[in-house]
Backbone as CSV, one residue per row, in Angstrom:
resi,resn,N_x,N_y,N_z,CA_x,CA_y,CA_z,C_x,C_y,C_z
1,UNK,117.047,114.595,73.172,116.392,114.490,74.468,116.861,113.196,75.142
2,UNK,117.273,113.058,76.251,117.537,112.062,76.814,116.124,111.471,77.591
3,UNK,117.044,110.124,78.001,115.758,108.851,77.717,114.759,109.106,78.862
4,UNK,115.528,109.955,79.834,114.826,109.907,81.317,113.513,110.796,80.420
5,UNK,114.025,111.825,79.708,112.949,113.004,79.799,111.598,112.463,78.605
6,UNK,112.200,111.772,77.900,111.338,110.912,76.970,110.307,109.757,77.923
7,UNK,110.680,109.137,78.702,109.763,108.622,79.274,108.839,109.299,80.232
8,UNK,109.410,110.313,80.681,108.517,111.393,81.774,107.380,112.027,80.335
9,UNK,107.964,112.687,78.760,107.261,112.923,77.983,105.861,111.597,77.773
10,UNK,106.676,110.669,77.851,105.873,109.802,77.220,104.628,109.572,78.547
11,UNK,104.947,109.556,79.870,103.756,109.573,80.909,103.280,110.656,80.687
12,UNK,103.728,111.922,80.605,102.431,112.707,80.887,101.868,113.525,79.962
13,UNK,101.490,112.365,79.105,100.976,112.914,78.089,99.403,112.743,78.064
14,UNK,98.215,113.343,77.517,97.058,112.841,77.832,96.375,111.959,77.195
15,UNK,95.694,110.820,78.012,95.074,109.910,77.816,94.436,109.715,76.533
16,UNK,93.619,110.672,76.435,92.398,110.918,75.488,91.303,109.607,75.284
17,UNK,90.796,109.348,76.640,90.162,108.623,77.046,88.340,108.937,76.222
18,UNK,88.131,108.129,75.069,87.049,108.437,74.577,85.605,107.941,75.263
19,UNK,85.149,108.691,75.612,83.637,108.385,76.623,82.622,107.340,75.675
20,UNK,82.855,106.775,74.486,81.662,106.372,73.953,82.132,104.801,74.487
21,UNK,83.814,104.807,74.993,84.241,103.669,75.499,83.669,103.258,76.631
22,UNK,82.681,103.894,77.407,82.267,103.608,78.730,80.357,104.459,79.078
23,UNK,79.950,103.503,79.861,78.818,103.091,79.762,77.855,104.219,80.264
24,UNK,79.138,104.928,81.577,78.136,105.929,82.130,79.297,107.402,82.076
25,UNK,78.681,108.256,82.723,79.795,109.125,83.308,81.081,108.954,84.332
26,UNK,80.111,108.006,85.626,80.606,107.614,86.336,81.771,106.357,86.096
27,UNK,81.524,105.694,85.313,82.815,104.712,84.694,83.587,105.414,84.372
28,UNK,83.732,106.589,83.422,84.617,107.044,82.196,85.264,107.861,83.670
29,UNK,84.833,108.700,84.514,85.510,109.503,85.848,86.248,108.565,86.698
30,UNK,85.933,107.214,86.671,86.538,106.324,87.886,87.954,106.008,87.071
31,UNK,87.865,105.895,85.516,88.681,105.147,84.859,89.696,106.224,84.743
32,UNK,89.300,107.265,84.741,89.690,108.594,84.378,90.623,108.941,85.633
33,UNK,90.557,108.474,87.059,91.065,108.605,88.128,91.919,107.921,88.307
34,UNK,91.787,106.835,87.945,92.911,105.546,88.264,93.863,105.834,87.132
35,UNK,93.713,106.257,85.879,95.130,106.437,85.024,95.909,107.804,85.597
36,UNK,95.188,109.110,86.180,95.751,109.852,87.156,96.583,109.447,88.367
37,UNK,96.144,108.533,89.080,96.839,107.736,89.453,97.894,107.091,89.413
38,UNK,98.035,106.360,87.987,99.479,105.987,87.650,100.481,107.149,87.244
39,UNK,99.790,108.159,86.713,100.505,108.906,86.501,101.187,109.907,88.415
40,UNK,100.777,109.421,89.450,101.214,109.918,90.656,102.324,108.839,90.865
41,UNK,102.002,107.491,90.748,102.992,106.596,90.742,104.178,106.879,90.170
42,UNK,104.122,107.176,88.520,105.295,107.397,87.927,106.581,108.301,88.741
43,UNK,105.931,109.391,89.151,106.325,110.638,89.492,106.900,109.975,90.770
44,UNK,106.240,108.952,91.423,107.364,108.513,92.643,108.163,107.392,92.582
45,UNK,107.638,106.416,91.371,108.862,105.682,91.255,109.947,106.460,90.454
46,UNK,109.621,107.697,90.020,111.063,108.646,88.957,111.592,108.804,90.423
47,UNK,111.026,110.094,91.216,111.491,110.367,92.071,113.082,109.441,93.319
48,UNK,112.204,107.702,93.232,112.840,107.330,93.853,114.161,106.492,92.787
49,UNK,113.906,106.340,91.879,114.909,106.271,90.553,116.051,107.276,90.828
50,UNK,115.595,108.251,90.406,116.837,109.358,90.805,117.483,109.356,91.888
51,UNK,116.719,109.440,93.173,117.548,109.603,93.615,118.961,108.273,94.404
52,UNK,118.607,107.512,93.901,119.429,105.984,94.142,119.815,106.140,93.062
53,UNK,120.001,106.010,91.878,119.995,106.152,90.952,121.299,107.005,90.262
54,UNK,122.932,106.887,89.961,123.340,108.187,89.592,123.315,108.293,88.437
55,UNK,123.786,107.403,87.441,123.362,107.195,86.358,122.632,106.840,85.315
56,UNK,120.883,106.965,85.980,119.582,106.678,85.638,119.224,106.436,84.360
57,UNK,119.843,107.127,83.629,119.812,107.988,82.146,120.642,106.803,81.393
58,UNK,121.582,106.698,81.788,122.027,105.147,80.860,121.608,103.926,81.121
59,UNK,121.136,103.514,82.664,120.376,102.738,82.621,119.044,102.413,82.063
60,UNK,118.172,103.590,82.180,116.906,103.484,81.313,117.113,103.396,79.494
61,UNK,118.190,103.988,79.457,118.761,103.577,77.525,118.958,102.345,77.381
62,UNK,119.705,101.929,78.155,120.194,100.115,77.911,119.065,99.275,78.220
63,UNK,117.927,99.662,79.559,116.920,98.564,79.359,116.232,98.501,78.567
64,UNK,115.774,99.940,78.374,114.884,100.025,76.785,115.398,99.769,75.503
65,UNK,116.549,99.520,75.105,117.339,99.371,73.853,117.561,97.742,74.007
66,UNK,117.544,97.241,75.277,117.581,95.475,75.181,116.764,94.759,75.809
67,UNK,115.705,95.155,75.860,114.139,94.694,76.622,113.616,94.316,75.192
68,UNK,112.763,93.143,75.467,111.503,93.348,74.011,110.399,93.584,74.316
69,UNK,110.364,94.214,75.813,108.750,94.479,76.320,107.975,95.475,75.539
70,UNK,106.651,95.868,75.354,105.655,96.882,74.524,106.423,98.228,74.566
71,UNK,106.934,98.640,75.916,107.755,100.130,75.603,109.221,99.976,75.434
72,UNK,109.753,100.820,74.197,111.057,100.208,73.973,111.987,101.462,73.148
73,UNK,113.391,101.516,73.066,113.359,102.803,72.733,114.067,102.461,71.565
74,UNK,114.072,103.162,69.793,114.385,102.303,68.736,114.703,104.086,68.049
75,UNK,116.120,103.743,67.621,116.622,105.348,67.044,116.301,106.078,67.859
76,UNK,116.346,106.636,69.273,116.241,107.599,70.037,115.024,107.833,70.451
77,UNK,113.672,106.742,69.583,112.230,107.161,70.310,111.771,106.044,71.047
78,UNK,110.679,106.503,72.009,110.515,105.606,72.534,109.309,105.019,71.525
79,UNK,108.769,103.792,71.393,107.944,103.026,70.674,107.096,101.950,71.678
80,UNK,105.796,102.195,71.547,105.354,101.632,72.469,103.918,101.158,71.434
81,UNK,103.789,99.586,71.815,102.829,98.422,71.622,101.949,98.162,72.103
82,UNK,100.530,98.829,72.113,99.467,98.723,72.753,99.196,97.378,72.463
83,UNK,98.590,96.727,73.961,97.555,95.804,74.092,96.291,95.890,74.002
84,UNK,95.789,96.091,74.773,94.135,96.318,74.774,93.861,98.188,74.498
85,UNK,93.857,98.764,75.420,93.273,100.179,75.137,94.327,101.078,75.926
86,UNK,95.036,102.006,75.073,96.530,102.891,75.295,96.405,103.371,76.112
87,UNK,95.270,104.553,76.967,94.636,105.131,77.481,95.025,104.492,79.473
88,UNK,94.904,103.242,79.219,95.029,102.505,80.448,95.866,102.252,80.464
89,UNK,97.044,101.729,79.817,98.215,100.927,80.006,99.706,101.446,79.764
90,UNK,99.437,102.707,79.331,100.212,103.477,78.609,101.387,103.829,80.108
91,UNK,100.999,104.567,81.107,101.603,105.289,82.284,101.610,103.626,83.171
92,UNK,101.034,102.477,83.122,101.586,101.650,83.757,103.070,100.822,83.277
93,UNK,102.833,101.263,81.940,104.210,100.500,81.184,105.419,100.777,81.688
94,UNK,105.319,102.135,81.385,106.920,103.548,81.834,106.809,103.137,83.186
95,UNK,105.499,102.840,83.811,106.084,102.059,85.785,106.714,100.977,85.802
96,UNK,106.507,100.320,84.658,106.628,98.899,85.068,108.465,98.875,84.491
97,UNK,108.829,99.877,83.615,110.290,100.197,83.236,111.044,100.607,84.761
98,UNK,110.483,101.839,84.817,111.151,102.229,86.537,111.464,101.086,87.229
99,UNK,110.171,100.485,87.557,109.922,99.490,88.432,111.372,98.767,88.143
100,UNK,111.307,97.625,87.257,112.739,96.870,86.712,114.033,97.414,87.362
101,UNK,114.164,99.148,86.386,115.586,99.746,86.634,115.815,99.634,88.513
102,UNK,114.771,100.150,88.899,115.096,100.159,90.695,115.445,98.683,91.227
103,UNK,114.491,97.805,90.567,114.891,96.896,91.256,116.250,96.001,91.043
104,UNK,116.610,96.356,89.652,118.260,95.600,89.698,119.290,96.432,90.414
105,UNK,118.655,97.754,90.597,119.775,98.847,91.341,119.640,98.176,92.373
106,UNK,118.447,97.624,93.215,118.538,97.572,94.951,119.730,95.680,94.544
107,UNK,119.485,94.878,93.412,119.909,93.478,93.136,121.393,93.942,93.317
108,UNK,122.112,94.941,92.502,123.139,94.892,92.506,124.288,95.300,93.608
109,UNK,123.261,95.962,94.503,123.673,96.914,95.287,124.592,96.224,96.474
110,UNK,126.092,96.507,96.709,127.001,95.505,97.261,127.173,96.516,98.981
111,UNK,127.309,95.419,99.747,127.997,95.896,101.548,129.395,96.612,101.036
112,UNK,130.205,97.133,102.144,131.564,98.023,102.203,132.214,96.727,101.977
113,UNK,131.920,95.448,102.102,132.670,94.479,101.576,132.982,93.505,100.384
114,UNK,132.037,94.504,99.548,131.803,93.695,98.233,130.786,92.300,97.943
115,UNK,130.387,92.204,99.092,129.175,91.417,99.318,127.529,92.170,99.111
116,UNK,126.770,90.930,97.943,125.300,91.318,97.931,125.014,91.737,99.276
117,UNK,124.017,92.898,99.166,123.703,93.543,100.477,122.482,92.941,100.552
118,UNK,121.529,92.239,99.758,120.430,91.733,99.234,120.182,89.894,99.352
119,UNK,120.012,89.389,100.013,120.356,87.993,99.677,118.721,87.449,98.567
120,UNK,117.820,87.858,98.804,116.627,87.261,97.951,116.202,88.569,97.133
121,UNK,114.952,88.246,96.420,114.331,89.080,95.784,113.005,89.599,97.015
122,UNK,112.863,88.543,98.141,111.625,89.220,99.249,112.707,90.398,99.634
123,UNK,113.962,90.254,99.647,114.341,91.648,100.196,114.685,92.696,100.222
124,UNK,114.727,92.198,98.776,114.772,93.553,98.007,113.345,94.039,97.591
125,UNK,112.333,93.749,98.003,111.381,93.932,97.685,110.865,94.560,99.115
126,UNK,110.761,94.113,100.510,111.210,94.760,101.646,111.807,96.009,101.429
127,UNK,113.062,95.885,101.217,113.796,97.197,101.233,112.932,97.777,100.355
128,UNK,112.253,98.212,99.070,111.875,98.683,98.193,110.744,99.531,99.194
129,UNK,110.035,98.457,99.236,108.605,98.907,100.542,108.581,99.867,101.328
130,UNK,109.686,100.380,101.323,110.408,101.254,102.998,110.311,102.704,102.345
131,UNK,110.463,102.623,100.848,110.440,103.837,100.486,109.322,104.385,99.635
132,UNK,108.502,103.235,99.580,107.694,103.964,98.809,106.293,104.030,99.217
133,UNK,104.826,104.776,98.796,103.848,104.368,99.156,102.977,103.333,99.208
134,UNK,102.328,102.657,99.932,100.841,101.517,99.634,101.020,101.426,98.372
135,UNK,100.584,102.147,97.699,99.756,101.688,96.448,100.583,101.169,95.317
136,UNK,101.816,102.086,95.512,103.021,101.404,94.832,103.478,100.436,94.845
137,UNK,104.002,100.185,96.164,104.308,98.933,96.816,103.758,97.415,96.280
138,UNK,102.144,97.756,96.790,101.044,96.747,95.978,101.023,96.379,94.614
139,UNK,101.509,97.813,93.968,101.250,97.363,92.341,102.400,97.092,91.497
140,UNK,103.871,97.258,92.340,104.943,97.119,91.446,105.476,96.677,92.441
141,UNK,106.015,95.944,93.528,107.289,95.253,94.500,106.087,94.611,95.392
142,UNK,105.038,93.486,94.736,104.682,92.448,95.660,104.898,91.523,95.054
């Protein structure tokens, strides 16, 4: 399986968010919404991965094979290091991978003259903004 489809495996997989973890109904549904949530994120930072993106698939191998962050990919799996509770952090991790890969794509990304098209990281972070939604924006390129 390649790495793209392993990390899409690895988001949408279910939470299994145990209710004795939370106080009411209404907590365990709010908490329950917001990891749905990341999981809408994923799906648009993949989306916008791909399509900038031509060779996505070796890039996401090489960051995950030389990153030492919690998600990481070791003999072909991905391996991932919970912090506090998996349930929550799990579908922000695989964002926070996307997140990275896009943003050295927009870093590297050269004019018809071989010149950075990018001079800072605000502008590539700008440019980033243009394509994606609020909430994204806010939680991965501010």
């Amino acid at each position: 399986m390649n790495t793209l489809n392993l990390l899409r495996k690895f988001a949408n997989q279910k939470p299994s968010l145990d209710f004795n973890n939370y106080g009411n109904r209404s907590a365990y549904q709010k908490e329950s919404r917001e990891i749905t949530k990341d999981l809408h994120d994923f799906r648009e930072l993949v989306y916008l991965a791909s399509a900038r993106i031509e060779d996505l698939n070796d890039k996401l191998t090489s960051y995950l094979e030389n990153t030492g962050g919690r998600l990481c990919l070791k003999d072909g799996e991905l391996e991932y290091t919970t912090g506090q509770y998996f349930p929550t952090e799990y579908r922000p991790a695989a964002n926070n991978v996307l997140r990275d890969v896009i943003f050295a794509d927009y870093r590297d990304e050269k004019d018809s003259e071989g010149n950075d098209l990018y001079s800072t990281g605000h502008d590539i972070r700008k440019a980033i903004r243009r394509k994606v939604s609020r909430r994204v924006a806010s939680n991965y390129f501010n």
